[in-house]
TORFI-914054 format. One record per residue: residue number from 1; residue in one letter; x, y, z of N, C-alpha, C, O in turn. Coordinates in Angstrom, 2 decimals, padded with zeros to 5 digits. Atoms other than C-alpha are relative to their C-alpha. Layout:
REM residues N
PT seq type     npx     npy     npz    capx    capy    capz     cpx     cpy     cpz     opx     opy     opz
PT NUM    A       X       Y       Z       X       Y       Z       X       Y       Z       X       Y       Z
...
//
This chain:
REM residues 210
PT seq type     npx     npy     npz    capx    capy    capz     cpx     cpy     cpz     opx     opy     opz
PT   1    X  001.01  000.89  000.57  021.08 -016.24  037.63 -001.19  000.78 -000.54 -001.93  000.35 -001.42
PT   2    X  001.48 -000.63  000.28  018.30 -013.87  037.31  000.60  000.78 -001.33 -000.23  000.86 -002.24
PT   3    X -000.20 -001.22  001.26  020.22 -011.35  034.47  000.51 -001.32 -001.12  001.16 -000.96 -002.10
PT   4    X  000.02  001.30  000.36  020.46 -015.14  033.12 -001.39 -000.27 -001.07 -001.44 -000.57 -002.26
PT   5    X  001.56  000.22  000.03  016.71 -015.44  032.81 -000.35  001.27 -000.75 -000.97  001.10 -001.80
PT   6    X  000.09 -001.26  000.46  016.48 -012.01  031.87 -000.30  000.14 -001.46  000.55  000.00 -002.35
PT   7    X -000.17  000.56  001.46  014.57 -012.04  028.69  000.02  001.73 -000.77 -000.82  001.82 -001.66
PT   8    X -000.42 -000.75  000.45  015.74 -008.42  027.69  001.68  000.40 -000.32  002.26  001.20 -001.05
PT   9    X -001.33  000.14  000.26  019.19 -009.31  028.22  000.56 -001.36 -000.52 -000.11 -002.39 -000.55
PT  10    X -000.73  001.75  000.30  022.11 -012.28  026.90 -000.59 -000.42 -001.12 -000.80  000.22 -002.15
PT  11    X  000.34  000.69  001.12  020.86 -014.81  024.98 -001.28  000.10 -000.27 -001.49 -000.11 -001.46
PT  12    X  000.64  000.08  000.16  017.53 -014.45  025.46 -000.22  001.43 -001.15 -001.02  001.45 -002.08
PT  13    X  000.67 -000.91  000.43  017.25 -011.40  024.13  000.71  000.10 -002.02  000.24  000.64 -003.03
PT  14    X -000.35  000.28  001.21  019.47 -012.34  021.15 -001.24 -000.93 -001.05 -001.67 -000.61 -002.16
PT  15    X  000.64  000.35  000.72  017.27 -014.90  020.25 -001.55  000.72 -000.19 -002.07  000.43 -001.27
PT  16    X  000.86 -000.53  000.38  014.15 -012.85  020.45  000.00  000.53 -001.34 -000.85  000.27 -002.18
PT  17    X -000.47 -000.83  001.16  016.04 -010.40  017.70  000.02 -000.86 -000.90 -000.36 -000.39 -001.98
PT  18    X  000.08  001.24  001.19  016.36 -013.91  015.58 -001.48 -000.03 -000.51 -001.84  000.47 -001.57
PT  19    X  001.11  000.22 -000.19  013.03 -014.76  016.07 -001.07  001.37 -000.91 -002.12  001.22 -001.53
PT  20    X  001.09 -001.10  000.62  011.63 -011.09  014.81  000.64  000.14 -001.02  000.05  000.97 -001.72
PT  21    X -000.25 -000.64  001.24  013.99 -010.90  011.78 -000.58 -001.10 -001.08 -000.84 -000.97 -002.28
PT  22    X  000.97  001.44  001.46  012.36 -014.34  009.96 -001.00  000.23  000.89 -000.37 -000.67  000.34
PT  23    X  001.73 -000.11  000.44  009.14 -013.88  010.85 -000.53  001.40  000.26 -001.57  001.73  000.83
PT  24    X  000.47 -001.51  000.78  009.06 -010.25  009.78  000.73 -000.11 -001.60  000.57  000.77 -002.44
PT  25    X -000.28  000.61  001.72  010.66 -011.88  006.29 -000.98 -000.69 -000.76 -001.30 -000.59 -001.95
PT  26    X  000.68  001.07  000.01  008.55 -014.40  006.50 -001.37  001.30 -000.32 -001.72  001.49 -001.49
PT  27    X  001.19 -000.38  000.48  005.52 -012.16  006.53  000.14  001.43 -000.57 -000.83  002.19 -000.53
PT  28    X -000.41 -000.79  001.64  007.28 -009.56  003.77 -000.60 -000.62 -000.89 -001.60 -000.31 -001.54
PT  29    X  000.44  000.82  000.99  007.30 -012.44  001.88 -001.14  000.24 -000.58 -001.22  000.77 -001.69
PT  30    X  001.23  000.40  000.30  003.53 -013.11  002.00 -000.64  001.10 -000.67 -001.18  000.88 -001.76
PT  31    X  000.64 -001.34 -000.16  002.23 -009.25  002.10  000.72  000.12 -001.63  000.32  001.11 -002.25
PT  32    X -001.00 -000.77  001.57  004.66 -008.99 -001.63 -000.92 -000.54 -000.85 -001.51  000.07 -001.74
PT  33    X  001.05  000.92  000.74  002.53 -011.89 -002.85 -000.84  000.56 -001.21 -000.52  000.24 -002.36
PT  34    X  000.98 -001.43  000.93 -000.14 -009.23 -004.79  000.84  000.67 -000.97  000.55  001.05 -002.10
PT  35    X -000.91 -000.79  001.24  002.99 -007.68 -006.20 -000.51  001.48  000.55  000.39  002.16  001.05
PT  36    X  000.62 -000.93 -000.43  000.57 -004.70 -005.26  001.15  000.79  001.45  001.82  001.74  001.83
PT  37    X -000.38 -000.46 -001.63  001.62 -004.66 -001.94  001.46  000.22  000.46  001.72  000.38  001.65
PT  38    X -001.27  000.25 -000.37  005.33 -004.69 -002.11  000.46  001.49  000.52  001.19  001.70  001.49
PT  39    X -000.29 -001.62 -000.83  005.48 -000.56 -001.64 -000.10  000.19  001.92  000.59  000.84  002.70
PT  40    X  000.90 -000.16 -001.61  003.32 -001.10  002.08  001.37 -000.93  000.48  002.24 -000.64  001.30
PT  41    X -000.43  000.90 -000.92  004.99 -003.86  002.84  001.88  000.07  000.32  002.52 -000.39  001.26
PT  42    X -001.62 -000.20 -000.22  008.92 -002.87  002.22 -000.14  001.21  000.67  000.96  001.49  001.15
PT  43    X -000.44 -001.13 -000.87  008.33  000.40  004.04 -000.37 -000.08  001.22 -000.19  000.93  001.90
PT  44    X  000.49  000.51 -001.04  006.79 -001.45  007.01  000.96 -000.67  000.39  001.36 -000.60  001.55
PT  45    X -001.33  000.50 -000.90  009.79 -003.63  007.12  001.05  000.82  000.43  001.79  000.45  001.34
PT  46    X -001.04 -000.49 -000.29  012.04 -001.04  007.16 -000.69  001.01  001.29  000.06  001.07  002.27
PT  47    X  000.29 -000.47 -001.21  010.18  000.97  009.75  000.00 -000.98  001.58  000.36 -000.66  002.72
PT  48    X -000.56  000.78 -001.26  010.04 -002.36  011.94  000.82  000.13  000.11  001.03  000.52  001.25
PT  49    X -000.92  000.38 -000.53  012.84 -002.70  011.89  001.15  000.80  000.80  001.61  000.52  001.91
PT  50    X  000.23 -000.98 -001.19  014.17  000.38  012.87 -000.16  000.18  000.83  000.75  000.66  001.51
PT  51    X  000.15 -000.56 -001.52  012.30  000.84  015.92 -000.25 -001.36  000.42 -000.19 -001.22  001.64
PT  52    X  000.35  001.12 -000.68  011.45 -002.89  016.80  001.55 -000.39  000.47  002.04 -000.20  001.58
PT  53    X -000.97  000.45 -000.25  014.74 -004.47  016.14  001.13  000.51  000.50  001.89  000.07  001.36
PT  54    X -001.52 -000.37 -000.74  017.40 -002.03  016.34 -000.17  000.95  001.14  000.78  001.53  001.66
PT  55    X  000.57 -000.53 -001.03  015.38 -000.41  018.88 -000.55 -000.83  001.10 -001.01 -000.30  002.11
PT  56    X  000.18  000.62 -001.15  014.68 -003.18  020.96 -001.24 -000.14  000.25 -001.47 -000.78  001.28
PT  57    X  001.55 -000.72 -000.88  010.86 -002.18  021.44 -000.37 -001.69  000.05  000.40 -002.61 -000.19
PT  58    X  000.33  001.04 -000.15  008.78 -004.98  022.02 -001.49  000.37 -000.84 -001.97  001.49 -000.99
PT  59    X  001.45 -000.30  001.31  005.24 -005.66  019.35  000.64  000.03 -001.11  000.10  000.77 -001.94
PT  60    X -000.52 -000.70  001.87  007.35 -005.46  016.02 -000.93 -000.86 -000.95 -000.76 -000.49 -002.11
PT  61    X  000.97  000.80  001.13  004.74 -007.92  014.01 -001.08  001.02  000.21 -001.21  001.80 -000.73
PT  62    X  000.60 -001.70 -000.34  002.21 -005.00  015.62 -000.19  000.97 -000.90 -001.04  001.52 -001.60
PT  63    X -000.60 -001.30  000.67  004.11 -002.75  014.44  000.12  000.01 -001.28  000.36  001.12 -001.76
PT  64    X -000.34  000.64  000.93  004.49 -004.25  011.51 -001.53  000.62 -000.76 -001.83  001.72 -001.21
PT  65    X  001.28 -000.19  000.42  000.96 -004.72  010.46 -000.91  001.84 -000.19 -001.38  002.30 -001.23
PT  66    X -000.26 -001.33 -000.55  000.33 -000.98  012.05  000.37  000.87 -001.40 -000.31  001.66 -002.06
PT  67    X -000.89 -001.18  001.37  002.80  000.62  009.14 -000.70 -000.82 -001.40 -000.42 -000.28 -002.47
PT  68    X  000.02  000.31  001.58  001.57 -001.25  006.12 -001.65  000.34  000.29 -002.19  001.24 -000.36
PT  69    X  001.30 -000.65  000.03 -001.90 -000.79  007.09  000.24  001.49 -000.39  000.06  001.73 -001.58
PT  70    X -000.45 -000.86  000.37 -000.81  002.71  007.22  000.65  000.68 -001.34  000.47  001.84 -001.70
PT  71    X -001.01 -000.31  001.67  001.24  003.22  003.88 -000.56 -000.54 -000.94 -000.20 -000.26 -002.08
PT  72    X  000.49  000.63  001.30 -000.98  001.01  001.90 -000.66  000.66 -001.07 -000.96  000.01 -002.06
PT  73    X  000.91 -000.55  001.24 -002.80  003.39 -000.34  001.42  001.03 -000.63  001.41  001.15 -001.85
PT  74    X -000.67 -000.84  001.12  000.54  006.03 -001.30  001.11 -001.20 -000.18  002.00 -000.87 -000.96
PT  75    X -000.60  000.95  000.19  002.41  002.56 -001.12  000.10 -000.95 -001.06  001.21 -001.28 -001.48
PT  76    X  000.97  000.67  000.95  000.42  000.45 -003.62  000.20  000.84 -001.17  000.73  000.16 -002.04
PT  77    X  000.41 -001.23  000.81  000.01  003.74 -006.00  001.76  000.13 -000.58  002.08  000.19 -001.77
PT  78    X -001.39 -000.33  000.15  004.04  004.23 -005.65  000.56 -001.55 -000.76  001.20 -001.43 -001.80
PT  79    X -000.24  001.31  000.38  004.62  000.15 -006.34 -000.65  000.29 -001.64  000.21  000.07 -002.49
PT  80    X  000.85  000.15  001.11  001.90  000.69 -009.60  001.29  000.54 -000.90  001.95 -000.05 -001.76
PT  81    X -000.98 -000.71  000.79  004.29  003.50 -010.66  001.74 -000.45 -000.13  002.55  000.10 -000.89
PT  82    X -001.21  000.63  000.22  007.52  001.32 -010.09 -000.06 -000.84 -001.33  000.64 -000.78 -002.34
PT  83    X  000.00  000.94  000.87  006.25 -001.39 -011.91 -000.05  000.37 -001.90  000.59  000.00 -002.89
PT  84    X -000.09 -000.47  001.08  005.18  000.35 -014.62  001.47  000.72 -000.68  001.69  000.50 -001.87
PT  85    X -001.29 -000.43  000.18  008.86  002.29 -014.75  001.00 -001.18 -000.59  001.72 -001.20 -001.58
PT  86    X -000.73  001.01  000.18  010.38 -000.67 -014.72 -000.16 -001.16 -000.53  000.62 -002.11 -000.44
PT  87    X  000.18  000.71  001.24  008.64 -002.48 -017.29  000.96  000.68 -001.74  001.64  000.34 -002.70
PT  88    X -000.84 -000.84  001.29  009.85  000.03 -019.71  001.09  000.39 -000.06  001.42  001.20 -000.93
PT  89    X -001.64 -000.52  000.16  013.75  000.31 -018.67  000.44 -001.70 -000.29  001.54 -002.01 -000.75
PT  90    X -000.45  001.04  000.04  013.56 -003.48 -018.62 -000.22  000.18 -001.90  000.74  000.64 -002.52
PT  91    X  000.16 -000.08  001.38  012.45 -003.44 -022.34  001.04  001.10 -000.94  001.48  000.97 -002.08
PT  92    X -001.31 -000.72  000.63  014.94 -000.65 -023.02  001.62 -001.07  000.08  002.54 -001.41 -000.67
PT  93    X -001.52  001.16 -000.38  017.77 -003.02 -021.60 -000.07 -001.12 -000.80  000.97 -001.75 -000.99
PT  94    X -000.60  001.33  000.68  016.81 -006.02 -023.82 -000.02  000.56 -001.18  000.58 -000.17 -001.98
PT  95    X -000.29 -000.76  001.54  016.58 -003.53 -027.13  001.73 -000.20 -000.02  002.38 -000.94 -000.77
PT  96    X -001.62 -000.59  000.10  020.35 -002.35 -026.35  001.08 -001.66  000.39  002.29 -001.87  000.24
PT  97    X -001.14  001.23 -000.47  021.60 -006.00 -025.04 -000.23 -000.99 -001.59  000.69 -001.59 -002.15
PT  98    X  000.12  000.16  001.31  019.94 -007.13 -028.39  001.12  000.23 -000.99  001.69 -000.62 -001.68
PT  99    X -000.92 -001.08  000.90  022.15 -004.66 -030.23  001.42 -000.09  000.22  002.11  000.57 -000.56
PT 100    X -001.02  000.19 -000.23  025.25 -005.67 -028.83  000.60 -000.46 -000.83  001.77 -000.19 -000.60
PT 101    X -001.12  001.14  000.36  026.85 -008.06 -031.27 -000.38  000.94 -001.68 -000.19  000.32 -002.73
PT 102    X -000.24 -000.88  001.31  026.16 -004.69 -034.32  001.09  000.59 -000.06  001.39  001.19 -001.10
PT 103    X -000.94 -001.21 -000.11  028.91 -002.91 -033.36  000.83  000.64  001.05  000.78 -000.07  002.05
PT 104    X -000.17 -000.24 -000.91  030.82 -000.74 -031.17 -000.44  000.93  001.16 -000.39  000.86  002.39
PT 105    X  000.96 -000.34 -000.40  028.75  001.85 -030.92 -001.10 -000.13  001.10 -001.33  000.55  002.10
PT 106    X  001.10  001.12 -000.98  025.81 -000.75 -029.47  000.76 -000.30  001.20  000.21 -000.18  002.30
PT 107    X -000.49  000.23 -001.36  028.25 -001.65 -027.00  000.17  000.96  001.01  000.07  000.59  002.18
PT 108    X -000.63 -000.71 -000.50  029.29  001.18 -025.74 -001.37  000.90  000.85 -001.49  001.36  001.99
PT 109    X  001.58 -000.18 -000.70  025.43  002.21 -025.44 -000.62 -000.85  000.71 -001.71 -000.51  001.18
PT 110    X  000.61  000.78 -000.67  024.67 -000.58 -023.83  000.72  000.29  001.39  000.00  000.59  002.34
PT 111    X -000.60 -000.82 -001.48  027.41  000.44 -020.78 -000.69  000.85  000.37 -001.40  000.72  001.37
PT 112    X  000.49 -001.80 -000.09  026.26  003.98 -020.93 -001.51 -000.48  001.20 -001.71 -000.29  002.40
PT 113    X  001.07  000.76 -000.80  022.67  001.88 -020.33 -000.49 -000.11  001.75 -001.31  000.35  002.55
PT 114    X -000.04  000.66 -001.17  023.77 -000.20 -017.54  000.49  001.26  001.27  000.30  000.84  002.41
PT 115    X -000.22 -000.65 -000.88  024.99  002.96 -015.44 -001.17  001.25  000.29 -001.26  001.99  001.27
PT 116    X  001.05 -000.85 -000.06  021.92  005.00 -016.35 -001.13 -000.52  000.70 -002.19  000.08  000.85
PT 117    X  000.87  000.97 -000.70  020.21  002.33 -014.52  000.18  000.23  001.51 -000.67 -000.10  002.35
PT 118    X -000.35 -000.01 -001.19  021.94  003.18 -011.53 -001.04  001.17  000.78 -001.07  001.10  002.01
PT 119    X  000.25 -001.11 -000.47  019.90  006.39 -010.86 -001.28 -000.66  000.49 -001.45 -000.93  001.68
PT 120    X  000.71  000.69 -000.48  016.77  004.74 -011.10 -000.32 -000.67  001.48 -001.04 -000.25  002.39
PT 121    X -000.34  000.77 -000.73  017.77  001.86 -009.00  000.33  001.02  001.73 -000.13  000.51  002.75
PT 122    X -000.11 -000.54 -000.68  018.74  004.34 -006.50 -000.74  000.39  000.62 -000.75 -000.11  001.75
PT 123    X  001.21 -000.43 -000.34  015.53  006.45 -005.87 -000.77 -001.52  000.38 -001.08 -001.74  001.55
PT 124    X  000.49  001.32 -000.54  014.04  002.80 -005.79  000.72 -000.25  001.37  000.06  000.21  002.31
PT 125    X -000.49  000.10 -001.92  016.04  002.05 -002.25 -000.03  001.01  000.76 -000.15  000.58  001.90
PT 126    X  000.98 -001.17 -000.89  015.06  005.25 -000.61 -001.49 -000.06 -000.08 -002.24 -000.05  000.89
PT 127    X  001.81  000.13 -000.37  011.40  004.98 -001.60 -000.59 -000.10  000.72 -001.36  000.74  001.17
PT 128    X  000.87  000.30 -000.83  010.19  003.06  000.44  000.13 -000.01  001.52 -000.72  000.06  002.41
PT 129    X -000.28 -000.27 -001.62  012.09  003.18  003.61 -000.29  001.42  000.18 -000.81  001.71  001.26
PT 130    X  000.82 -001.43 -000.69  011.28  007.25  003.38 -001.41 -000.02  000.43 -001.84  000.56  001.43
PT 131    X  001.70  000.40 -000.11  007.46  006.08  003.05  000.08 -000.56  001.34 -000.40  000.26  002.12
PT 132    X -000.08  000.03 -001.07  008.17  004.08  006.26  000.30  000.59  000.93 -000.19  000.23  002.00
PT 133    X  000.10 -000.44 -000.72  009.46  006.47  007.87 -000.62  001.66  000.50 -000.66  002.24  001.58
PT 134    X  001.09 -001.67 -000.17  007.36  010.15  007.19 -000.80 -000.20 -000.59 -000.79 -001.13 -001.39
PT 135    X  001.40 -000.34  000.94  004.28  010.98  005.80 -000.07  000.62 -001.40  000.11  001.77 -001.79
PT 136    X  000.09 -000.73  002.32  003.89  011.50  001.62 -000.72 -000.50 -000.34 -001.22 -001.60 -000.10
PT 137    X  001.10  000.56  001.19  001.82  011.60 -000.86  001.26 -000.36 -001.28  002.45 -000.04 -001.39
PT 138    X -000.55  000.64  001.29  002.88  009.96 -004.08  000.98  000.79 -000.25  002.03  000.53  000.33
PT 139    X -000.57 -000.90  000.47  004.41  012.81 -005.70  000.99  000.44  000.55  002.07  000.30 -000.02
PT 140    X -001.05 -000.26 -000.92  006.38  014.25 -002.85  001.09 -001.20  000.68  002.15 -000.99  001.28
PT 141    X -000.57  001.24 -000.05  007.59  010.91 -002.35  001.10  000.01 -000.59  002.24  000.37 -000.28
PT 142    X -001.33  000.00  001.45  009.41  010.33 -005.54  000.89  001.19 -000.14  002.11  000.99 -000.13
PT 143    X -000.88 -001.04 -000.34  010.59  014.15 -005.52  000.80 -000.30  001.35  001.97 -000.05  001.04
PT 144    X -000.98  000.23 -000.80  012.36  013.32 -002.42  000.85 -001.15  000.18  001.90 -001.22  000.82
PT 145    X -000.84  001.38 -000.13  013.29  009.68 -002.91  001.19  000.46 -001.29  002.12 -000.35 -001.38
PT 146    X -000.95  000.20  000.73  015.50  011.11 -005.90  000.37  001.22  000.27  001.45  001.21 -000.31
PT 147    X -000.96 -000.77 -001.05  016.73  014.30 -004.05  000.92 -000.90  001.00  002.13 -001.08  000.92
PT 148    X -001.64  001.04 -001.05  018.48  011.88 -001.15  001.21 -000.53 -001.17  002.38 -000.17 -001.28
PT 149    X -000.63  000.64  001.07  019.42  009.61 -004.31  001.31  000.70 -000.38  002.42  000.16 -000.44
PT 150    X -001.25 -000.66  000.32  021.61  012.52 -005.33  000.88  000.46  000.71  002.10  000.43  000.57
PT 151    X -000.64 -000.62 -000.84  022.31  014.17 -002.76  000.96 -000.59  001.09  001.89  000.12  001.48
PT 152    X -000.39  000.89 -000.62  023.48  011.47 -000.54  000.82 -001.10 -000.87  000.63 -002.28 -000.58
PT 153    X -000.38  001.31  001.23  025.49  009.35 -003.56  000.73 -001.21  000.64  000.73 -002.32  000.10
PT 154    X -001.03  001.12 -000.52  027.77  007.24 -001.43 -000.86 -001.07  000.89 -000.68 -002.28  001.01
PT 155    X  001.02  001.04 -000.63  024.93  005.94  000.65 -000.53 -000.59 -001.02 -000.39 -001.81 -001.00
PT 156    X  000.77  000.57  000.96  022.99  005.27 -002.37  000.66 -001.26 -001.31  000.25 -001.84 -002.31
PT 157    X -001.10  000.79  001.14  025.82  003.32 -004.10 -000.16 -001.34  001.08 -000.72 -002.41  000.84
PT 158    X  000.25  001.12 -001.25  026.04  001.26 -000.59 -001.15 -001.08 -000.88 -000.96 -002.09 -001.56
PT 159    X  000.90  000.76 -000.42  022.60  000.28 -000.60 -000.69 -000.49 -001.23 -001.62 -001.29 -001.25
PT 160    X  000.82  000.72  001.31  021.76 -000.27 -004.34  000.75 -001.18 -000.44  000.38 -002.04 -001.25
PT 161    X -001.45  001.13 -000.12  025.15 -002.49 -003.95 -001.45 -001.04  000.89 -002.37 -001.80  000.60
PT 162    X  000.51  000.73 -001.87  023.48 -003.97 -000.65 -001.26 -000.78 -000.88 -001.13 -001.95 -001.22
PT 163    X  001.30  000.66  000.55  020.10 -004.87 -002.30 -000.21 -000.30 -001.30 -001.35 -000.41 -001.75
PT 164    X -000.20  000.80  001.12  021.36 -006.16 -005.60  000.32 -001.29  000.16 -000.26 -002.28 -000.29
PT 165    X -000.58  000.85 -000.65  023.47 -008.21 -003.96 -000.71 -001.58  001.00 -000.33 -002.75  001.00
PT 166    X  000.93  000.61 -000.88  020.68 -009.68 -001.32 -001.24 -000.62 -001.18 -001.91 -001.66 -001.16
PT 167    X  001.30  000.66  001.06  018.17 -009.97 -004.40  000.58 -001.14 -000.70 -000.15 -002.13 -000.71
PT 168    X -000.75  001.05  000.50  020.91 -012.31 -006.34 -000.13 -001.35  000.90 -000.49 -002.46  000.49
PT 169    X -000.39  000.93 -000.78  021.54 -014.26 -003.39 -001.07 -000.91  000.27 -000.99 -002.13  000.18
PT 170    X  001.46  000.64 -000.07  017.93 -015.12 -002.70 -000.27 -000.71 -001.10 -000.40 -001.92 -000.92
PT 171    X  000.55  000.69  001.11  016.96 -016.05 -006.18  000.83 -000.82 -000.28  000.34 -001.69 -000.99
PT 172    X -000.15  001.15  000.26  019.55 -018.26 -006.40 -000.25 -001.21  001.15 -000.60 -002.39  000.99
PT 173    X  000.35  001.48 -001.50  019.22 -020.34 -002.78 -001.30  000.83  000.20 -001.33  002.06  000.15
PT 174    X  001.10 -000.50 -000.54  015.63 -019.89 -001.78 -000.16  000.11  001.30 -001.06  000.86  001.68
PT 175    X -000.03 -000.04 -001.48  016.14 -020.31  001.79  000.44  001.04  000.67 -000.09  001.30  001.75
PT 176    X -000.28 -000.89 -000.61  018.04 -017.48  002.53 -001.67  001.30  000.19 -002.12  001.83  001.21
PT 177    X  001.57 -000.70 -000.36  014.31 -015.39  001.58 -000.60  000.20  001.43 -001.03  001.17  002.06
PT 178    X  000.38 -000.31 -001.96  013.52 -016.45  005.25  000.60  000.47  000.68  000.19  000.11  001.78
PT 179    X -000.65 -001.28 -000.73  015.72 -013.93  006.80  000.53  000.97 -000.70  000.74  002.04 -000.13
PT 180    X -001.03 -000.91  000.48  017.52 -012.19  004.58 -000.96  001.54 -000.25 -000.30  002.58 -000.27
PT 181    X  000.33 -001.44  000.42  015.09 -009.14  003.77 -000.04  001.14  001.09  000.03  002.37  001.04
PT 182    X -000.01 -001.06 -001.37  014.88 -008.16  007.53  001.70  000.10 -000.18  002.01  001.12 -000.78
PT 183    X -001.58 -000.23  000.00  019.00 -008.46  007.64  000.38  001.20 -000.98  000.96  002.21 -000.58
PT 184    X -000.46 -000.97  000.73  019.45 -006.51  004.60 -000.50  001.59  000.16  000.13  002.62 -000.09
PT 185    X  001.00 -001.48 -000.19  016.61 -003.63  005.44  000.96  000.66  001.23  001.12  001.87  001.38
PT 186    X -000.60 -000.70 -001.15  018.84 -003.44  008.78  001.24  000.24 -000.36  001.67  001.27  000.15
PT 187    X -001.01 -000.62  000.76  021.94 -003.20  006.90 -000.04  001.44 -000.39  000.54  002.45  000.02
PT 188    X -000.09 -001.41  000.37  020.78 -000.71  004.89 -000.59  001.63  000.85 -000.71  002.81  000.51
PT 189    X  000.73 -001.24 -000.56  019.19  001.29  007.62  001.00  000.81  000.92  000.63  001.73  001.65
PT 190    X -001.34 -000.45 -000.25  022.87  002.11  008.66  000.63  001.03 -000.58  001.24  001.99 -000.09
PT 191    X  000.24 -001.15  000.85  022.99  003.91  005.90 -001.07  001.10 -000.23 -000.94  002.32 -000.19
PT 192    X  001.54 -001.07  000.15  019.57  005.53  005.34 -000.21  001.04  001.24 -000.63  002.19  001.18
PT 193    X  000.45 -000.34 -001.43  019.25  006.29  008.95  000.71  001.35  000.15 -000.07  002.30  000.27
PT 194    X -000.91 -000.58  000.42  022.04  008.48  008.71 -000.28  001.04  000.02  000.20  001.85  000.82
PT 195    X  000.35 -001.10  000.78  020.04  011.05  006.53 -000.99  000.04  000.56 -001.20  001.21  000.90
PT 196    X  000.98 -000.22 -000.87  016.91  010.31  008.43 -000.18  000.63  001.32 -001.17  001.16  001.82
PT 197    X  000.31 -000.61 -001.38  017.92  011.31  011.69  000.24  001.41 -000.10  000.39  002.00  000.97
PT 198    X -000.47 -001.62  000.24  018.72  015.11  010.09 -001.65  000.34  000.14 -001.82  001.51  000.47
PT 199    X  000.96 -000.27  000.54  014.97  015.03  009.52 -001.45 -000.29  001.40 -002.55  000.19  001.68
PT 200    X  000.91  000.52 -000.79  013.26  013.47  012.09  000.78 -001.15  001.27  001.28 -002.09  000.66
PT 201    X -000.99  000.83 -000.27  015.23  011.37  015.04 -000.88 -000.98  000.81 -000.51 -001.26  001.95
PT 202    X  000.57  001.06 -000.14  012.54  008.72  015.44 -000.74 -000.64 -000.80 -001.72  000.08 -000.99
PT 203    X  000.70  000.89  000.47  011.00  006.10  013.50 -001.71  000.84  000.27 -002.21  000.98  001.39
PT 204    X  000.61 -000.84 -000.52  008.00  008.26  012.93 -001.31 -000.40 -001.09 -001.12 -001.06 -002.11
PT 205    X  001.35  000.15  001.37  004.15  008.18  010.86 -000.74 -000.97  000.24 -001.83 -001.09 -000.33
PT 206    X  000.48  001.29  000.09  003.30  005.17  011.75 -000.84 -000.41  001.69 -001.21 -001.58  001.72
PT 207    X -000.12  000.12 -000.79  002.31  005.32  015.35 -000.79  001.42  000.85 -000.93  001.45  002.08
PT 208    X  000.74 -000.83 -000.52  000.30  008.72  015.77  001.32  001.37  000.13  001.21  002.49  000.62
PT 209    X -001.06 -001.41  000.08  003.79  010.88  015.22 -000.16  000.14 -001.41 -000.71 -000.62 -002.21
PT 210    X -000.06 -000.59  001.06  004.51  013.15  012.54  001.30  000.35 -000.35  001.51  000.96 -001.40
//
């Protein structure tokens, strides 16, 4: 009866893990809001989650708050420089999807396009979970979010799969939004983690480690 009650074990402790993956979505969500903030706030989820959830710890909203406080200035700075990136591949993509119905040429550049997109897209899903989990400045950031990118290709295929996939799904049902970004961050931290623990083998930066 008592390992019953037991709110680190059974059910209780299942539903705790429920309980911290929507309302650490839930307040993704909000923290994205600015647009600004989406660098702080996706490398905060992926560091919760990490050491809260698949670590069991106890504080992960804490912890939470903790890492984006933390990451918000090369976070913000790194988000500026996404957005901006990715204003101008989106505008390359509707030139060449434009151009499609000239020729074969156009088509064939427009494939070429859609896989040159992949690299990008790639360095984008390391970003920010490296930001959550070591210390960078801007620069060293991006140089290393597209070192893994390459160097690691099979993970990076995973998880740009993984979080295409999770972004579709959301925008079309809105409900899934309330859990799905913690689920998918812990998905992909199956992968990421992987390469992280060569480097460092704790959830680290955020907490007075280095």
């Amino acid at each position: 009866m008592n390992e019953f009650f037991n709110p680190e074990k059974g059910i209780w402790a299942w539903l705790s893990a429920m309980v911290d993956v929507v309302g650490l979505s839930i307040l993704w969500l909000i923290l994205c809001l600015p647009v600004v903030t989406i660098g702080p706030a996706t490398a905060a989820l992926y560091y919760t989650v990490v050491k809260y959830v698949r670590g069991r710890e106890p504080g992960a909203f804490g912890g939470y708050l903790r890492s984006f406080a933390a990451n918000f200035k090369v976070g913000s700075l790194a988000t500026l420089l996404c957005c901006g990136a990715g204003a101008v591949l989106a505008g390359g993509y509707g030139v060449m999807r434009a151009s499609t119905g000239t020729g074969s040429t156009a088509e064939l550049l427009f494939a070429v396009y859609h896989f040159a997109l992949f690299l990008p897209a790639g360095v984008l899903c390391w970003l920010f979970p490296l930001l959550g989990r070591f210390t960078f400045g801007v620069k060293g950031l991006f140089v290393t979010a597209l070192q893994l990118a390459v160097r690691h290709l099979p993970s990076t295929v995973v998880v740009v799969l993984l979080t295409a996939e999770t972004a579709a799904f959301c925008a079309a049902n809105w409900w899934p939004a309330l859990f799905m970004p913690a689920i998918a961050m812990l998905l992909a931290s199956l992968f990421l983690e992987r390469v992280f623990q060569k480097y460092a083998p704790e959830p680290a930066g955020q907490d007075g480690e280095e």
